[in-house]
MOPAC internal coordinates of N, CA, C and O (Angstrom, degrees):
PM7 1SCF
backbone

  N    0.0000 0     0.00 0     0.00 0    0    0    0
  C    1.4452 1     0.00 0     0.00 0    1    0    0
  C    1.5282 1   109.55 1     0.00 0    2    1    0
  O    1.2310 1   118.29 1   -35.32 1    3    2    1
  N    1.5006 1   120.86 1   144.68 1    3    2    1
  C    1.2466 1   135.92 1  -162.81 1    5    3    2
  C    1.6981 1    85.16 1   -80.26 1    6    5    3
  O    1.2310 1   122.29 1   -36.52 1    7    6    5
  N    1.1572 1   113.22 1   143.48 1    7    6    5
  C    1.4383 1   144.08 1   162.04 1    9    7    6
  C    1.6810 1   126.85 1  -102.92 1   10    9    7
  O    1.2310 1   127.92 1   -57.90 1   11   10    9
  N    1.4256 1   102.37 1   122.10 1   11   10    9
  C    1.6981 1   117.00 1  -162.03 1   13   11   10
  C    1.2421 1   108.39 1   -46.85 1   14   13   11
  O    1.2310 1   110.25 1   -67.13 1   15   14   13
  N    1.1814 1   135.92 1   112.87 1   15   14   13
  C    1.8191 1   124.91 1   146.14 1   17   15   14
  C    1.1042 1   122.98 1   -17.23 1   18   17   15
  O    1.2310 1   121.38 1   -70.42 1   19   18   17
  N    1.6203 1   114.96 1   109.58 1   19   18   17
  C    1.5880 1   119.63 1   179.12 1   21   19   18
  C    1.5218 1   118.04 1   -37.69 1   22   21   19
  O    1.2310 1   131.49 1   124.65 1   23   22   21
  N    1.3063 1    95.42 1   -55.35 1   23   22   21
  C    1.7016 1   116.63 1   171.60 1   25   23   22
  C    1.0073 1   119.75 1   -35.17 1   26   25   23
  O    1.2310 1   101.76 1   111.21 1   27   26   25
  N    0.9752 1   150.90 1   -68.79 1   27   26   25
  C    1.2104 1   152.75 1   142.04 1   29   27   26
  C    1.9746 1   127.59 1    -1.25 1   30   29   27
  O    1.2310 1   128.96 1   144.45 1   31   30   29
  N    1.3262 1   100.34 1   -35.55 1   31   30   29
  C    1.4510 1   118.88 1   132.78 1   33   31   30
  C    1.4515 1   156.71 1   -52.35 1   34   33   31
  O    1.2310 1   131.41 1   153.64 1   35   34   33
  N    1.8115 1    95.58 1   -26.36 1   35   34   33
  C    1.4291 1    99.76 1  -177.99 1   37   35   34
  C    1.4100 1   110.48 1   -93.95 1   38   37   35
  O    1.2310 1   120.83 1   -11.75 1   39   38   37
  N    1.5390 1   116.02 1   168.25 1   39   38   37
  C    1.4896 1   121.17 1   167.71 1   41   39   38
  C    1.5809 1   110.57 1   -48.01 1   42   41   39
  O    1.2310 1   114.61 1   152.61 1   43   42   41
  N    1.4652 1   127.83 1   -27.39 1   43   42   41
  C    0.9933 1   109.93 1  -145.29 1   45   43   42
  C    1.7415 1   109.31 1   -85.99 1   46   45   43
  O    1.2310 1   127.03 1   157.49 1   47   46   45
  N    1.6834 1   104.07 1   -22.51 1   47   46   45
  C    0.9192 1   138.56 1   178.56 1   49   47   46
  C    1.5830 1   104.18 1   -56.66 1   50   49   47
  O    1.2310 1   123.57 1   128.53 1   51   50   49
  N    1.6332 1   110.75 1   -51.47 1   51   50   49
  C    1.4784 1   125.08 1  -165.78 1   53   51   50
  C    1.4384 1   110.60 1   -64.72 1   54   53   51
  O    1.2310 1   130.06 1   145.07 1   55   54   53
  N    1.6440 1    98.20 1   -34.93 1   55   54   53
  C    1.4000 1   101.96 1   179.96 1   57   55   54
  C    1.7770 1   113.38 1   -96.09 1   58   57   55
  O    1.2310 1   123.62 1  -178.41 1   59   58   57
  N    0.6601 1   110.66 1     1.59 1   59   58   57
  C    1.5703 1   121.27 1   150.48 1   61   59   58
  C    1.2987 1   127.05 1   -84.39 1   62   61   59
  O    1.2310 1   118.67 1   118.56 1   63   62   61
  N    0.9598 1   120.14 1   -61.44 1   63   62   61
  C    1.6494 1   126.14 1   165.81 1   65   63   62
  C    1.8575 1   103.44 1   -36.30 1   66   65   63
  O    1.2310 1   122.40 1   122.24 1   67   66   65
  N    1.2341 1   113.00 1   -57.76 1   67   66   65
  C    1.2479 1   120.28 1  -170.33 1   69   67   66
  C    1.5079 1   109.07 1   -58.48 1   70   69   67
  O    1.2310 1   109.73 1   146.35 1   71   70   69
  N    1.3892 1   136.87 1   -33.65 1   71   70   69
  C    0.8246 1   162.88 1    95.25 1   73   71   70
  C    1.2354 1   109.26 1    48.84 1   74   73   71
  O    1.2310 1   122.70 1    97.80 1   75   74   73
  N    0.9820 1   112.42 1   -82.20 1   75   74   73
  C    1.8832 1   146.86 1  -163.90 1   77   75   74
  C    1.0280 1   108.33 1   -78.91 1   78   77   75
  O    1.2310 1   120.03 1   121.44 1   79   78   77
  N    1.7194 1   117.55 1   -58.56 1   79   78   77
  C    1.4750 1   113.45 1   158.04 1   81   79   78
  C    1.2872 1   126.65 1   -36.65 1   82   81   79
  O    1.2310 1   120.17 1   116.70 1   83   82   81
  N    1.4123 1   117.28 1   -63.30 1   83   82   81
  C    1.5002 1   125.50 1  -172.34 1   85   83   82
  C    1.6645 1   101.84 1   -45.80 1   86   85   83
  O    1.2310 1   120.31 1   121.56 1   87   86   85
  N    1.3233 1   117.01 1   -58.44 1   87   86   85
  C    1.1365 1   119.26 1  -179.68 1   89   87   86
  C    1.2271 1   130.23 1   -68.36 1   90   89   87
  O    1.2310 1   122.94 1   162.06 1   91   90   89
  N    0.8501 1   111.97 1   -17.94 1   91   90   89
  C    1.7516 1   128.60 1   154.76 1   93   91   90
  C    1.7941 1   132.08 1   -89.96 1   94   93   91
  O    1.2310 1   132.71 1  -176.17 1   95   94   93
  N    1.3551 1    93.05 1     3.83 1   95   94   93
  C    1.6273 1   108.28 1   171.57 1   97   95   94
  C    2.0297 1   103.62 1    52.43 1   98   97   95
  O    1.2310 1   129.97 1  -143.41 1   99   98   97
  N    1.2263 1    98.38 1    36.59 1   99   98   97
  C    1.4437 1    92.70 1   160.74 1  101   99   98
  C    1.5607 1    97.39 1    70.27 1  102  101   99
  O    1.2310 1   109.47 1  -178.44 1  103  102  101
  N    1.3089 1   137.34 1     1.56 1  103  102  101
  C    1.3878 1   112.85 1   174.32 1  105  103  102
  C    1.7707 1   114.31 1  -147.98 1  106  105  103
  O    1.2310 1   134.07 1   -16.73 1  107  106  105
  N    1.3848 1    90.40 1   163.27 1  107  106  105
  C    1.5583 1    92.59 1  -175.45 1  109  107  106
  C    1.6493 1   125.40 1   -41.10 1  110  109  107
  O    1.2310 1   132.82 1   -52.97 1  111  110  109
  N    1.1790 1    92.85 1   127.03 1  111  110  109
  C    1.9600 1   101.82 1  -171.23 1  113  111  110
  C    1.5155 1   111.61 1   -80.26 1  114  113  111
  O    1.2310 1   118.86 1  -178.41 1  115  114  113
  N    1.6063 1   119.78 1     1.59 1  115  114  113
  C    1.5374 1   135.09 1   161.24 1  117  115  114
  C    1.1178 1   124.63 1   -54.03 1  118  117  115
  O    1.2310 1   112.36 1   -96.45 1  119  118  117
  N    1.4832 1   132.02 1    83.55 1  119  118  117
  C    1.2086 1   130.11 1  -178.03 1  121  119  118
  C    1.2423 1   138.95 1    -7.71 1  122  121  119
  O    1.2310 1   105.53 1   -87.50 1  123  122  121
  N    1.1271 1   144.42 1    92.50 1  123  122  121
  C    1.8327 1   136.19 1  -162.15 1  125  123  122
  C    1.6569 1   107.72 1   105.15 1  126  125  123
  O    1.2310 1   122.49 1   144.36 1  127  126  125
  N    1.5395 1   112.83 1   -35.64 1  127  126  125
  C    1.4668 1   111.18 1  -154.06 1  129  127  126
  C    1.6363 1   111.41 1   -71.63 1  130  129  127
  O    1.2310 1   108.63 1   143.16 1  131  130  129
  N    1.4344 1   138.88 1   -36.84 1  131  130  129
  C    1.2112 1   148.52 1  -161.19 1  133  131  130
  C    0.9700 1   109.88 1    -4.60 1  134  133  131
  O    1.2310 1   119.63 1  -118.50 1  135  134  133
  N    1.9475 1   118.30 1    61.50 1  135  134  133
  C    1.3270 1   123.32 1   133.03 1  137  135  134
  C    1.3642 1   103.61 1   -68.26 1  138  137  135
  O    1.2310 1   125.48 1     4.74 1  139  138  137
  N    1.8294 1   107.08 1  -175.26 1  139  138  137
  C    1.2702 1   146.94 1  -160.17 1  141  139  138
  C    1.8706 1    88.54 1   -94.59 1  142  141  139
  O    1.2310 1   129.67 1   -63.97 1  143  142  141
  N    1.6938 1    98.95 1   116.03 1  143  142  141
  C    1.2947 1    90.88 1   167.45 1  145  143  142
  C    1.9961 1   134.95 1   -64.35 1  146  145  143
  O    1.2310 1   119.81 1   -36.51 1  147  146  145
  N    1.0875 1   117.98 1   143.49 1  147  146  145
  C    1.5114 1   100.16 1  -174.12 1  149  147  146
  C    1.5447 1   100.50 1  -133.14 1  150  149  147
  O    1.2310 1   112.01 1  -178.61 1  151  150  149
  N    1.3670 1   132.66 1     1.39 1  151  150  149
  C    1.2740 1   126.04 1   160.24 1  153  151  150
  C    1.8055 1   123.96 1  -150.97 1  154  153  151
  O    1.2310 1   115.22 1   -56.04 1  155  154  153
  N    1.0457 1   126.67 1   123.96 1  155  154  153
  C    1.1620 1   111.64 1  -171.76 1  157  155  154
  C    2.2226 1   103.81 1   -91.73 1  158  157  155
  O    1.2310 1   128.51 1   -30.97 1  159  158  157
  N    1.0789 1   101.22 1   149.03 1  159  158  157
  C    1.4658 1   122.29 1  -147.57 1  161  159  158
  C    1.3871 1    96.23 1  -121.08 1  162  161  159
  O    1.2310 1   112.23 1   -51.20 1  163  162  161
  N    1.3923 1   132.27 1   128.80 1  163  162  161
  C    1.2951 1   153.36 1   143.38 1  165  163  162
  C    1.9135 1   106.03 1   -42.59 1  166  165  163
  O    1.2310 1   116.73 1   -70.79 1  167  166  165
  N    0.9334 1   123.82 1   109.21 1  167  166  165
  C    1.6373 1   123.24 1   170.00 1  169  167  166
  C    1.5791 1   101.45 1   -59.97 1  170  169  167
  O    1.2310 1   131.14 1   130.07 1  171  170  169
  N    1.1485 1    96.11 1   -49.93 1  171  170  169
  C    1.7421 1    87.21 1  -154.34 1  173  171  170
  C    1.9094 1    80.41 1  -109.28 1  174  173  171
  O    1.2310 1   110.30 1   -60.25 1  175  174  173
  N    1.2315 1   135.82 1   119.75 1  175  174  173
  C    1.3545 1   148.75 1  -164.75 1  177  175  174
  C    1.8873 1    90.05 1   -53.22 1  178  177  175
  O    1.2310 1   121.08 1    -5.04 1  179  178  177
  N    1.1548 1   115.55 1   174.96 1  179  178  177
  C    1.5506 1   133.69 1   178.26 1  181  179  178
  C    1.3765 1   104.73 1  -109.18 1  182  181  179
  O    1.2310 1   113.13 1   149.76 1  183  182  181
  N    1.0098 1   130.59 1   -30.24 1  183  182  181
  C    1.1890 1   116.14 1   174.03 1  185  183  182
  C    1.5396 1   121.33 1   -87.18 1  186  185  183
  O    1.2310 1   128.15 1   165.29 1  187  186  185
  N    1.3642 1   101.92 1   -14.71 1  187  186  185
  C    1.9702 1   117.85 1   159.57 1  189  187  186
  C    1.6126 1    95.62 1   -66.48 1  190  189  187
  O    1.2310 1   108.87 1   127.92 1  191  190  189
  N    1.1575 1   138.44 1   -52.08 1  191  190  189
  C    1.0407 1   127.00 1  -146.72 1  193  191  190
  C    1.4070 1   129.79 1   129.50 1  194  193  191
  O    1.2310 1   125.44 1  -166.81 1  195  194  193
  N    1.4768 1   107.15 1    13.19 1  195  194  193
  C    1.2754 1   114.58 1  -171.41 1  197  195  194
  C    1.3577 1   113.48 1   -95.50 1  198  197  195
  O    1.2310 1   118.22 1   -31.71 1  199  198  197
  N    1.7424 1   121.00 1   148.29 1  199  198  197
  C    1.1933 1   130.33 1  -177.68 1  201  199  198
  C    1.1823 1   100.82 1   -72.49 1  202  201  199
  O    1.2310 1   128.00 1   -31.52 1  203  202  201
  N    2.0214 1   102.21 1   148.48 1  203  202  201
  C    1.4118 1   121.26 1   168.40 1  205  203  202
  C    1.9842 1    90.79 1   -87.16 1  206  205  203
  O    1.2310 1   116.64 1   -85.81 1  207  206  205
  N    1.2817 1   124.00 1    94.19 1  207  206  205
  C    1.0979 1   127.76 1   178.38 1  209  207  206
  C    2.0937 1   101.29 1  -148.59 1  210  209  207
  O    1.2310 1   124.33 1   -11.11 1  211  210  209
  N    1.5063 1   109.29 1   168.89 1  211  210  209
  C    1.2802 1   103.04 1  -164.36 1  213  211  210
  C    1.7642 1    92.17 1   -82.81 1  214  213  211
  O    1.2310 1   126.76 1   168.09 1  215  214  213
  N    1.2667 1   104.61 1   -11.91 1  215  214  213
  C    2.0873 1   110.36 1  -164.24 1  217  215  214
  C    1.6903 1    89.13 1   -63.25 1  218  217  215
  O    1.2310 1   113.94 1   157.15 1  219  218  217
  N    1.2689 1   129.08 1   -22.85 1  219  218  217
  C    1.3359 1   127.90 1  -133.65 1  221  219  218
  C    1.6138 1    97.06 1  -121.46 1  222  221  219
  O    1.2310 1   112.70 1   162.35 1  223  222  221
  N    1.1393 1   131.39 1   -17.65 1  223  222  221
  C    1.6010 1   140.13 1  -144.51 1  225  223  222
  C    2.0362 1    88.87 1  -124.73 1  226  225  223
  O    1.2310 1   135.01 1   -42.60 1  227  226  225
  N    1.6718 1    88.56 1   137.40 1  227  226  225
  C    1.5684 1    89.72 1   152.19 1  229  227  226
  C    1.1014 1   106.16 1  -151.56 1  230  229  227
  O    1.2310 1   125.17 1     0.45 1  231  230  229
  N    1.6229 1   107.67 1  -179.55 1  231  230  229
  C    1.9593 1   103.72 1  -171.50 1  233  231  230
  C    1.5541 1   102.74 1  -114.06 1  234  233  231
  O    1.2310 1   125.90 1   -56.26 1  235  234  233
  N    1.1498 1   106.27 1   123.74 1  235  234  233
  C    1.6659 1   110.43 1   171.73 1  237  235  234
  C    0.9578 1   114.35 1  -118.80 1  238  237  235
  O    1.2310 1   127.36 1   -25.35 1  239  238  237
  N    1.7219 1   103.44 1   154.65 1  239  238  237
  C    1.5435 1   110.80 1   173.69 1  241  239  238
  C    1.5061 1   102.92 1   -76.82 1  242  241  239
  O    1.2310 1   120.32 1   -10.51 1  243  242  241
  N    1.9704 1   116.99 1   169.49 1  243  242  241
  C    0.9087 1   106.28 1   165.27 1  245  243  242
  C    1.3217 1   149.29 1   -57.38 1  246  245  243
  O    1.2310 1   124.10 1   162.88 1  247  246  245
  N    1.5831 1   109.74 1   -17.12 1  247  246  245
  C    1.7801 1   109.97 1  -178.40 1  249  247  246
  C    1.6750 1    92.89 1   -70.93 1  250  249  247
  O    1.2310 1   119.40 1   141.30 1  251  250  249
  N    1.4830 1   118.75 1   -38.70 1  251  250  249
  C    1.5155 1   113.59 1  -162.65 1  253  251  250
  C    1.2530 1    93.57 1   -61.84 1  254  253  251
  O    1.2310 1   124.91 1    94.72 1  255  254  253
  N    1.6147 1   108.18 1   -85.28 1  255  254  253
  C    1.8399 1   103.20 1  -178.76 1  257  255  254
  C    1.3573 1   121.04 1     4.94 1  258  257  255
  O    1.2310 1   122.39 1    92.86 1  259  258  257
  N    1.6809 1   113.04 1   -87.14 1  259  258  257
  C    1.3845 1   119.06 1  -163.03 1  261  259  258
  C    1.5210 1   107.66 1   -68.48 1  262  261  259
  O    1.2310 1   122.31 1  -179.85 1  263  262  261
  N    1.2896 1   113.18 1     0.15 1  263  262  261
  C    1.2855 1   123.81 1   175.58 1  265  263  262
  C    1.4973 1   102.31 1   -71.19 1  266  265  263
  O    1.2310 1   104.90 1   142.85 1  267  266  265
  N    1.1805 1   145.53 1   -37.15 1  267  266  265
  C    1.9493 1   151.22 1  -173.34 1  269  267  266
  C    1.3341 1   101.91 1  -128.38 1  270  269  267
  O    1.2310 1   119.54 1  -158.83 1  271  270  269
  N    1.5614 1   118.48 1    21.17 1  271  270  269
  C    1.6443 1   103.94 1   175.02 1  273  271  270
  C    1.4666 1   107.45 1   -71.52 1  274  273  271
  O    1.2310 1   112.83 1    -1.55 1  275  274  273
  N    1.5641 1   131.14 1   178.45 1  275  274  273
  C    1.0206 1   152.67 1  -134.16 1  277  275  274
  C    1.2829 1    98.44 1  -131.77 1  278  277  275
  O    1.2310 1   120.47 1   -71.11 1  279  278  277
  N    1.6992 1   116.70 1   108.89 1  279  278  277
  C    1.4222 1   101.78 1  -157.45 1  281  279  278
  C    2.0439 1    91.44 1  -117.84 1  282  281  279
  O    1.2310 1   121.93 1    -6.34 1  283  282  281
  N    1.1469 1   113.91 1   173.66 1  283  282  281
  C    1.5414 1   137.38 1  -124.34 1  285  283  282
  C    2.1047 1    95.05 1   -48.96 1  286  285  283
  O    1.2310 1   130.77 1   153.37 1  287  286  285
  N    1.9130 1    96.82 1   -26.63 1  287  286  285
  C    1.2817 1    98.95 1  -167.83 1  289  287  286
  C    1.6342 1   114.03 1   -75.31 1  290  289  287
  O    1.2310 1   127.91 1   172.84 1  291  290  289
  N    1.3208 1   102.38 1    -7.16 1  291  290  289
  C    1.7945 1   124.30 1  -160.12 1  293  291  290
  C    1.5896 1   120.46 1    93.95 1  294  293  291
  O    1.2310 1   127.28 1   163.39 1  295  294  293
  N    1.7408 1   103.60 1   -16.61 1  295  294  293
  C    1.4241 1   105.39 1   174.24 1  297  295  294
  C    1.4662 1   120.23 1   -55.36 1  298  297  295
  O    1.2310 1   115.51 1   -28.90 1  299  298  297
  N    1.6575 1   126.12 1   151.10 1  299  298  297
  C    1.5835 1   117.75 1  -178.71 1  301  299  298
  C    1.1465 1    85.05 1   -85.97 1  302  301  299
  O    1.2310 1   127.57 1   -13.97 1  303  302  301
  N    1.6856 1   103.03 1   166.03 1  303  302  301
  C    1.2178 1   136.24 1   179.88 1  305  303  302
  C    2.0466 1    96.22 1   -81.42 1  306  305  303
  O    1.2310 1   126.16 1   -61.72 1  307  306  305
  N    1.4186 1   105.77 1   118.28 1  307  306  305
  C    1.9726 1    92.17 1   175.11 1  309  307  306
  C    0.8897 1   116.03 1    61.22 1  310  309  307
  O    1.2310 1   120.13 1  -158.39 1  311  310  309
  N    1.7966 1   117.36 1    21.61 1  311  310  309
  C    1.7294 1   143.56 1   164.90 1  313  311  310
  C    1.7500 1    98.20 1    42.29 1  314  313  311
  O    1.2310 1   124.62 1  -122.30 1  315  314  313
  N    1.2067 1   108.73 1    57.70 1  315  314  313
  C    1.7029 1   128.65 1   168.18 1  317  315  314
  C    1.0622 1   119.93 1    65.80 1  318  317  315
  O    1.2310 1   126.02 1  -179.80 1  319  318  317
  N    1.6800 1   106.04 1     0.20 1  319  318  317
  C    1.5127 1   108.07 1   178.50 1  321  319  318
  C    1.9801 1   118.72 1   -81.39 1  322  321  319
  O    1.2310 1   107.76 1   -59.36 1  323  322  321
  N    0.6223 1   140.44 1   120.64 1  323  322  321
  C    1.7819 1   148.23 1   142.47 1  325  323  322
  C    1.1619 1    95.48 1   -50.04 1  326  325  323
  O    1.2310 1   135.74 1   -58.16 1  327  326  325
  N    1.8364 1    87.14 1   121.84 1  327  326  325
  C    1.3663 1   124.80 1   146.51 1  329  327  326
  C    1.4117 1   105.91 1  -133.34 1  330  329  327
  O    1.2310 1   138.85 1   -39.29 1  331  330  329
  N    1.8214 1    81.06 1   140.71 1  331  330  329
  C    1.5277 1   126.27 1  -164.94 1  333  331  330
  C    1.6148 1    93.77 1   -68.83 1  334  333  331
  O    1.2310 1   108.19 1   -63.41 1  335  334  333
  N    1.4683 1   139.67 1   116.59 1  335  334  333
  C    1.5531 1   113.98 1   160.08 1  337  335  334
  C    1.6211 1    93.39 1  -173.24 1  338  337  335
  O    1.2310 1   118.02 1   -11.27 1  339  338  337
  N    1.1869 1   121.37 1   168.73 1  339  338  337
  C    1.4839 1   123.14 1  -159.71 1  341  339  338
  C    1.4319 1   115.65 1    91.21 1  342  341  339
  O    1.2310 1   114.53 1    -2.94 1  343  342  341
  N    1.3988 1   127.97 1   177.06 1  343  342  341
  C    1.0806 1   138.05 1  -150.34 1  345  343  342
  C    2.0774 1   104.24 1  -122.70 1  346  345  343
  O    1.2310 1   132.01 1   -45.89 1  347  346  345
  N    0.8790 1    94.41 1   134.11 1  347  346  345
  C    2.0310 1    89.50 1   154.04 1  349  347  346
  C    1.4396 1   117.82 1   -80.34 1  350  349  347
  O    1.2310 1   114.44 1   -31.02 1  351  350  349
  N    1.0694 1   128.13 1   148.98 1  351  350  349
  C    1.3876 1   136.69 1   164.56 1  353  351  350
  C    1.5573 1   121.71 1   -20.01 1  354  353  351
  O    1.2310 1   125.11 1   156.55 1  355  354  353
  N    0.9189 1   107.79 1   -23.45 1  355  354  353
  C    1.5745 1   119.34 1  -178.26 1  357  355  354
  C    1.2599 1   118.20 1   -95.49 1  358  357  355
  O    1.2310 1   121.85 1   157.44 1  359  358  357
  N    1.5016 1   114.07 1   -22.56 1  359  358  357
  C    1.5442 1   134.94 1  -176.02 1  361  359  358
  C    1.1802 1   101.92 1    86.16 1  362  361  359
  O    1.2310 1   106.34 1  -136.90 1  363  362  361
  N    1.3537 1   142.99 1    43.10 1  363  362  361
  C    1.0559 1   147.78 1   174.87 1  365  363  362
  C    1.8013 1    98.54 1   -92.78 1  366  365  363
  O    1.2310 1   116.67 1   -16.68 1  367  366  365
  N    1.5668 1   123.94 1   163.32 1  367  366  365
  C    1.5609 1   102.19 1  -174.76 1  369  367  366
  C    1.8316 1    83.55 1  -103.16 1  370  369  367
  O    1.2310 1   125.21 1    -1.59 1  371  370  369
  N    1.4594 1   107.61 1   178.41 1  371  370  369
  C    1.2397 1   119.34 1  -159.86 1  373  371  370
  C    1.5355 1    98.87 1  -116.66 1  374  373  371
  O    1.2310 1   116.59 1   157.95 1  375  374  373
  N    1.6619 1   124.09 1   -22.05 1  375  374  373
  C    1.0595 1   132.16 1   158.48 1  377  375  374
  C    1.8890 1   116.28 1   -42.51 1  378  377  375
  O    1.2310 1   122.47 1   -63.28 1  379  378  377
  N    1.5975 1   112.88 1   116.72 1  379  378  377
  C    1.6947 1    94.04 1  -164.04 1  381  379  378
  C    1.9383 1    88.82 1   -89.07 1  382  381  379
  O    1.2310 1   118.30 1  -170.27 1  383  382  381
  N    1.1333 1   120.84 1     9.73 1  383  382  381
  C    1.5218 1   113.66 1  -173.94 1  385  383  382
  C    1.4860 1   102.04 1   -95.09 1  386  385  383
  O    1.2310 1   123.79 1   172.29 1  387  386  385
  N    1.5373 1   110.33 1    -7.71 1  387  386  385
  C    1.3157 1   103.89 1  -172.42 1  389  387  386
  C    1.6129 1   116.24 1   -83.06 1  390  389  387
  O    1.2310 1   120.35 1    -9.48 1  391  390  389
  N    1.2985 1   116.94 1   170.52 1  391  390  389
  C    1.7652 1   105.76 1  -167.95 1  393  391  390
  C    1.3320 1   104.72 1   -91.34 1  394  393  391
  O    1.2310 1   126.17 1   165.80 1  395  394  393
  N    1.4139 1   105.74 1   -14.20 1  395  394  393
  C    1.9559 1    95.55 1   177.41 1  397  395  394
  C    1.6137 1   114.68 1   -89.46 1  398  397  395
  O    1.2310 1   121.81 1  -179.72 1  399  398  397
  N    1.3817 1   114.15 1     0.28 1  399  398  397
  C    1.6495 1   132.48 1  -161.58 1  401  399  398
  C    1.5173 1    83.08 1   -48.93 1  402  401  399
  O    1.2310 1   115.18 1   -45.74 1  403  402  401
  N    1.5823 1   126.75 1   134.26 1  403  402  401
  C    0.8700 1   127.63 1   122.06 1  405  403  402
  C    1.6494 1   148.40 1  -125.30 1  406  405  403
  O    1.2310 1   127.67 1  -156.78 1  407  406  405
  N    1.5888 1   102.83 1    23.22 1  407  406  405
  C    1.6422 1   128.29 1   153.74 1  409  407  406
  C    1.6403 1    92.12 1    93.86 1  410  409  407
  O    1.2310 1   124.48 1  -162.89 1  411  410  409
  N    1.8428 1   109.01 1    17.11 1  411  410  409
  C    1.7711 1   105.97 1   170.88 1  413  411  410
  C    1.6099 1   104.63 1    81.11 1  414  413  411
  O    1.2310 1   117.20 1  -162.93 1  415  414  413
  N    1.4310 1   122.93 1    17.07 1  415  414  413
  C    1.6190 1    99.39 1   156.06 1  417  415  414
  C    1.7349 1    99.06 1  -116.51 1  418  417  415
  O    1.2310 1   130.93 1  -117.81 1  419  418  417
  N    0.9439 1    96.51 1    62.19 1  419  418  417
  C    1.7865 1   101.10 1   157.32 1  421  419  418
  C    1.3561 1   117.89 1    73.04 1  422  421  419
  O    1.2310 1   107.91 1    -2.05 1  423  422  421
  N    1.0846 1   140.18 1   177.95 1  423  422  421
  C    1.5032 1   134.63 1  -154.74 1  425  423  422
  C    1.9199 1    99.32 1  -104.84 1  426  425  423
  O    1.2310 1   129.14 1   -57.43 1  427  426  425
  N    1.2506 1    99.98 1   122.57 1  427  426  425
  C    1.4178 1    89.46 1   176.98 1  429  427  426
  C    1.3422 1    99.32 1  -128.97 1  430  429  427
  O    1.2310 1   133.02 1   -20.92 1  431  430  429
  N    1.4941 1    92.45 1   159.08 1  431  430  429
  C    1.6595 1   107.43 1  -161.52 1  433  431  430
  C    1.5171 1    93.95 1  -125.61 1  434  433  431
  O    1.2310 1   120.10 1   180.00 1  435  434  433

């Protein structure tokens, strides 16, 4: 079993993470989605080589997150890319290219 990144532990991390949020207003940076962010995400993974920098970090909600998590081999899930697909609570689609998109306040006509 894969073992947690120390980093991820340190202040420096905390104050980075925090970081990302602020600048991301607390919510997912997924086009259409403006849920409540719940993890901020390395773009380019750390163990690829990616900077602990804000150019490099985004904030996702949880469906996105576990959507490019890092599964048992270290490979991303959809090789770190987000895709937009599923529904909002309302059944509205979450896709903003789609023609029924309406960004989750309900179907308006």
């Amino acid at each position: 079993m894969k073992r947690a990144d120390p980093y991820y532990k340190t202040k420096a991390w905390q104050v980075l993470r925090k970081a990302a949020l602020l600048r991301d207003l607390y919510t997912c940076v997924v086009p259409g989605c403006g849920q409540p962010a719940y993890a901020v995400d390395h773009i380019k993974a750390r163990r690829a080589g990616g900077a602990d920098r804000l150019d490099n970090l985004r904030s996702l909600c949880k469906d996105h997150d576990h959507a490019v998590k890092e599964t048992r081999t270290g490979e991303r899930a959809n090789a770190g890319k987000l895709v937009v697909k599923g529904c909002f609570a309302d059944g509205s689609p979450r896709d903003p290219s789609h023609p029924w998109f309406t960004g989750g306040r309900g179907f308006q006509h």
